[in-house]
C-alpha positions in Angstrom: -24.0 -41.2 -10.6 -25.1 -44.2 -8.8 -25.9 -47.5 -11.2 -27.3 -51.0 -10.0 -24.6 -53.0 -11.8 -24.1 -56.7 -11.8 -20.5 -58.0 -12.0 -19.7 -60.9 -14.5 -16.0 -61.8 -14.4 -14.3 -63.7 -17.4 -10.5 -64.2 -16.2 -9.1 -60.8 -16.8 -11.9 -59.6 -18.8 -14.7 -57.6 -16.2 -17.9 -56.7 -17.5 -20.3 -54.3 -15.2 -24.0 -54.7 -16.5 -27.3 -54.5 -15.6 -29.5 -57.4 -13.9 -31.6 -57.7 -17.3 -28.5 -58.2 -19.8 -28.9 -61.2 -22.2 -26.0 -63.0 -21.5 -25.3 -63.6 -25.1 -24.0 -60.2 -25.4 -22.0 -60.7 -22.7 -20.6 -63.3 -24.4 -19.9 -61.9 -27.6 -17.7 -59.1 -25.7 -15.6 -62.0 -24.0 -15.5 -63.8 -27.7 -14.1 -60.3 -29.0 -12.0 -59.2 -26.2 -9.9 -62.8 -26.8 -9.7 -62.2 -30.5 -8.4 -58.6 -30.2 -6.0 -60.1 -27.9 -4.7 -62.5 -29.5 -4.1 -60.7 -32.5 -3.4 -57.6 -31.3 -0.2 -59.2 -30.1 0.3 -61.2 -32.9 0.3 -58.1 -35.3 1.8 -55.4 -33.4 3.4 -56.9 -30.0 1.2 -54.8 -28.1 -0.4 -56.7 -25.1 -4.3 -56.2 -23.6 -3.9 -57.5 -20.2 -7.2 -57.0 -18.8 -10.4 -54.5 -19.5 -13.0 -53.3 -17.5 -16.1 -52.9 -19.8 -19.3 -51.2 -18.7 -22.1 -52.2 -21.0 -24.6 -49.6 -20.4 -28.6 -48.7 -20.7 -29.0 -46.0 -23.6 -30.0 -43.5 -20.5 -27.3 -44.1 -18.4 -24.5 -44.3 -21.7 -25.7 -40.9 -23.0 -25.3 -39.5 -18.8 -21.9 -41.0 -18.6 -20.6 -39.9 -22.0 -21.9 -36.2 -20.9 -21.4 -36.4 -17.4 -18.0 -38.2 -16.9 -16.1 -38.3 -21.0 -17.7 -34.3 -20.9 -19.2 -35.3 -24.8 -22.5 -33.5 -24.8 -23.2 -33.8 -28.0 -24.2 -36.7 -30.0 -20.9 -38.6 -32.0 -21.5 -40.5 -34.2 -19.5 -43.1 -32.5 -21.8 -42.6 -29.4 -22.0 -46.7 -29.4 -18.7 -46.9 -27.3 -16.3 -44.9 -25.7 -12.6 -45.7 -24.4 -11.5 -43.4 -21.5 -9.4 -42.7 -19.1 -9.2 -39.4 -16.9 -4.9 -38.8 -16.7 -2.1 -41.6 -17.1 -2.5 -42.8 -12.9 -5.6 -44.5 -14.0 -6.0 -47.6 -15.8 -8.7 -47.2 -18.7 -12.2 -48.0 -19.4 -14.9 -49.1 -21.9 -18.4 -48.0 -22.0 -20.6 -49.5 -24.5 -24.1 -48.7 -25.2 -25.9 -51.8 -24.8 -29.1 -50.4 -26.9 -27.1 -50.4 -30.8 -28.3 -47.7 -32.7 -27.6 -46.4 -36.4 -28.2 -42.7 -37.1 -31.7 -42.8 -37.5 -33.6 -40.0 -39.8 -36.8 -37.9 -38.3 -39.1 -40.2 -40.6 -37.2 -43.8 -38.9 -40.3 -45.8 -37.5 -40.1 -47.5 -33.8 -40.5 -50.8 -35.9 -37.8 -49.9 -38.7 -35.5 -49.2 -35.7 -36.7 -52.7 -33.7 -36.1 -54.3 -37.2 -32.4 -53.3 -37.6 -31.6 -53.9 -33.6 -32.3 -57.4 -34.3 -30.1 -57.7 -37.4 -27.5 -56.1 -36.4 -27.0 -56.4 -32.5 -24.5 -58.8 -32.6 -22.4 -57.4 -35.6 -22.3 -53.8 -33.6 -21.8 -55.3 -30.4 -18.8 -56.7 -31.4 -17.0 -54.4 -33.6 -17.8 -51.4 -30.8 -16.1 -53.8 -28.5 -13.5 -54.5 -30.9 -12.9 -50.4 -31.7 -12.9 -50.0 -28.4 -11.1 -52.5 -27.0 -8.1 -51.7 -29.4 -8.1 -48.0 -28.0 -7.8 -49.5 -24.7 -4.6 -51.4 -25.3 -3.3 -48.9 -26.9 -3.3 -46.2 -23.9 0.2 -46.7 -22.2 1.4 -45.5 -25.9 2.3 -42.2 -26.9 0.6 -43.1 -30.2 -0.6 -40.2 -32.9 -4.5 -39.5 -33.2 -4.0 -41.3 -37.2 -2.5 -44.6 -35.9 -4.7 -44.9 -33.0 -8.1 -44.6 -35.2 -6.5 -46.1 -37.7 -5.5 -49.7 -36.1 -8.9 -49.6 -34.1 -10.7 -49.6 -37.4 -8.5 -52.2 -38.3 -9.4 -54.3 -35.8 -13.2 -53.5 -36.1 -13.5 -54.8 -39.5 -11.3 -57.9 -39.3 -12.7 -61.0 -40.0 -13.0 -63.8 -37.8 -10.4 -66.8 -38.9 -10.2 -69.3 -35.8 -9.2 -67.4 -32.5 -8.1 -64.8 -34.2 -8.6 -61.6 -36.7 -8.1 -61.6 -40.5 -6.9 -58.6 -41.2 -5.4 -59.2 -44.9 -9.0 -58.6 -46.3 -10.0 -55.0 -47.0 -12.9 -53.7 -45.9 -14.8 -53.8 -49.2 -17.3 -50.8 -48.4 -14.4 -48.3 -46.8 -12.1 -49.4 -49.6 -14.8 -48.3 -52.3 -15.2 -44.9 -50.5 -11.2 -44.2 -50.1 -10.7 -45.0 -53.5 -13.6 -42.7 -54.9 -11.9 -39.8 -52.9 -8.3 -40.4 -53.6 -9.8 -39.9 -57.1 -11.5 -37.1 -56.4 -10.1 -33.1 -57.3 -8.7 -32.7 -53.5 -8.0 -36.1 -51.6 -6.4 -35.5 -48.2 -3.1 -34.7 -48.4 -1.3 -37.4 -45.6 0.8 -34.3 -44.3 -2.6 -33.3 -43.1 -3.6 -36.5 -41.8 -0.6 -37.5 -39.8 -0.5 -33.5 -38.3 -4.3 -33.8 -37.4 -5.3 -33.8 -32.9 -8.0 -36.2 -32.0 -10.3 -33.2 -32.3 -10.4 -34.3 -36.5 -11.5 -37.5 -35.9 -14.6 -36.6 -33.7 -17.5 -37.7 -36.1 -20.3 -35.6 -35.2 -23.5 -33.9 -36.9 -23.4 -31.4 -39.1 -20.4 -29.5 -41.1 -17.6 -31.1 -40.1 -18.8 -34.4 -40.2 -17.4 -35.2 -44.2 -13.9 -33.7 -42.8 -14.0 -36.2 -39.9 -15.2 -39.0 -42.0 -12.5 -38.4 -44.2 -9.8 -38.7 -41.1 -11.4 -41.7 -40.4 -11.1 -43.0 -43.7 -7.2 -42.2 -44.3 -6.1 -43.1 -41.3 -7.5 -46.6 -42.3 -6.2 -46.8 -45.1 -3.2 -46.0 -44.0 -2.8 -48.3 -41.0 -4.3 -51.3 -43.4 -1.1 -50.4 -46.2 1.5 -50.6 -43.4 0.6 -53.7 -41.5 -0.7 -56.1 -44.4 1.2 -54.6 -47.6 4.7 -53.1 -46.6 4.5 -55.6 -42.9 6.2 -52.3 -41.1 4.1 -52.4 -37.9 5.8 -54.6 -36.2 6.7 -54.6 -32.4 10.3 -53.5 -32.9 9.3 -50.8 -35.1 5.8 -49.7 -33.3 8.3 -49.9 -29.7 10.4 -47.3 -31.4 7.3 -45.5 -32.5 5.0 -45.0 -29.5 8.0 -44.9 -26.8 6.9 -42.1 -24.3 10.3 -41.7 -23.4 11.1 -41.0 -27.1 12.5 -37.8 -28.5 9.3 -36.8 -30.8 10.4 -34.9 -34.2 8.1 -33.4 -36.5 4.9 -35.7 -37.1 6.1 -35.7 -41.0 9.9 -36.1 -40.0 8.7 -39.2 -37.0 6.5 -40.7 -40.2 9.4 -40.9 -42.7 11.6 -42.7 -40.2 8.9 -45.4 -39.5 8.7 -46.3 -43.2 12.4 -45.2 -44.3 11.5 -43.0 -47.3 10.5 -39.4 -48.2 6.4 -38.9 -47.0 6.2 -37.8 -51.2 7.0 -41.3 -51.8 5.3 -43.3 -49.4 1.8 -41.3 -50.4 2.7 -41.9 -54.6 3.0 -45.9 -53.6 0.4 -45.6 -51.0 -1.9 -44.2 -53.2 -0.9 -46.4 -56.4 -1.0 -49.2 -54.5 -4.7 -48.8 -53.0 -6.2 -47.6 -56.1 -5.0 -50.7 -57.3 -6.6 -53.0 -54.7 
């Protein structure tokens, strides 16, 4: 695959593009690449050093996504994509510069042109944000939950300054966590924490609610232990994420990152949200 990119360099921050790019969403990726820095490494220690970010014509997206992630079907997270082949290589973004929602048979051309223009710059930069976080997070031997869970974080932190609020819930993903943890059969977190990347792929069809529900928890989850108990913290997430780490048990490597049985952590996790 052969693109005609244009290179547009912002210190350590690289963004391949086509020719025809409006430069304002090239500048809303720089914005959001020094906001997840800096508080990326305020939060959690954890630095971001440089990216490379390839923002993408829908065509050539969906031919990279099949061609080079091997995704052939249609995610519906197919706005962004962090990757890397094996640990020799250093990661990558791709973005699909043409935002899109999950449009229904009966979405109009001008319905769709409508919502682009709303929303371009809110989904431009909270892909970049997602994505971004996944990025930094690659030299860690980091569990599929905590992964997901700080890049949601991240995504849906509100801009204070030249950095990311992250004390304010998510009001809409905080609504729909709550309704399930009250729900017959919430997600047990022995279940979350034991789940492969494989549970969080958000695709069509009937495991899309299971996925969602990952998604969810693992947000939830991330959200409790940075702003309410303050436990993810460099010295604890270096101790966490070490590849050269012994790894227990995901349950048993859980309980010693937050010092108490997982039964108790999920009674005052789930107190504690429902209470929010």
């Amino acid at each position: 695959m052969t693109y005609s990119l244009v290179l547009t360099r912002y210190g350590d921050l690289n963004i391949y593009h086509s020719s025809h790019t409006p430069s304002i969403q090239l500048k809303w990726i720089k914005e959001t690449y020094d906001t997840v820095r800096i508080s990326l490494h305020q939060s959690t220690g954890i630095s971001l050093t440089h990216a490379n970010v390839y923002l993408l014509d829908e065509a050539q997206y969906i031919e990279i996504l099949s061609e080079v992630v091997g995704i052939d079907l249609h995610p519906e997270w197919t706005q962004g994509v962090a990757y890397r082949p094996d640990t020799s290589y250093d990661g990558v973004v791709y973005i699909n510069k043409v935002m899109s929602a999950l449009w229904t048979t009966s979405t109009s051309e001008k319905e769709k042109h409508v919502w682009r223009g709303e929303n371009v710059e809110k989904t431009t930069r909270k892909v970049a944000a997602h994505e971004l976080t996944h990025l930094a997070l690659m030299p860690y031997d980091i569990p599929s939950w905590l992964n997901e869970g700080l890049a949601q974080l991240f995504e849906q932190g509100q801009l204070d300054s030249d950095s990311l609020r992250l004390d304010r819930p998510d009001p809409k993903a905080l609504k729909r966590l709550q309704h399930d943890l009250r729900g017959k059969r919430p997600l047990r977190l022995a279940d979350l924490l034991r789940a492969r990347q494989e549970a969080f792929l958000v695709m069509h069809g009937p495991g899309r609610t299971s996925s969602s529900r990952h998604y969810l928890y693992s947000w939830g989850v991330v959200y409790y232990l940075t702003v309410h108990r303050s436990l993810l913290t460099r010295q604890a997430l270096d101790q966490y994420v070490d590849r050269r780490a012994d790894r227990p048990d995901p349950i048993k490597r859980f309980e010693r990152l937050v010092g108490m049985p997982l039964a108790k952590f999920e009674r005052e996790w789930r107190a504690e949200m429902l209470a929010l």
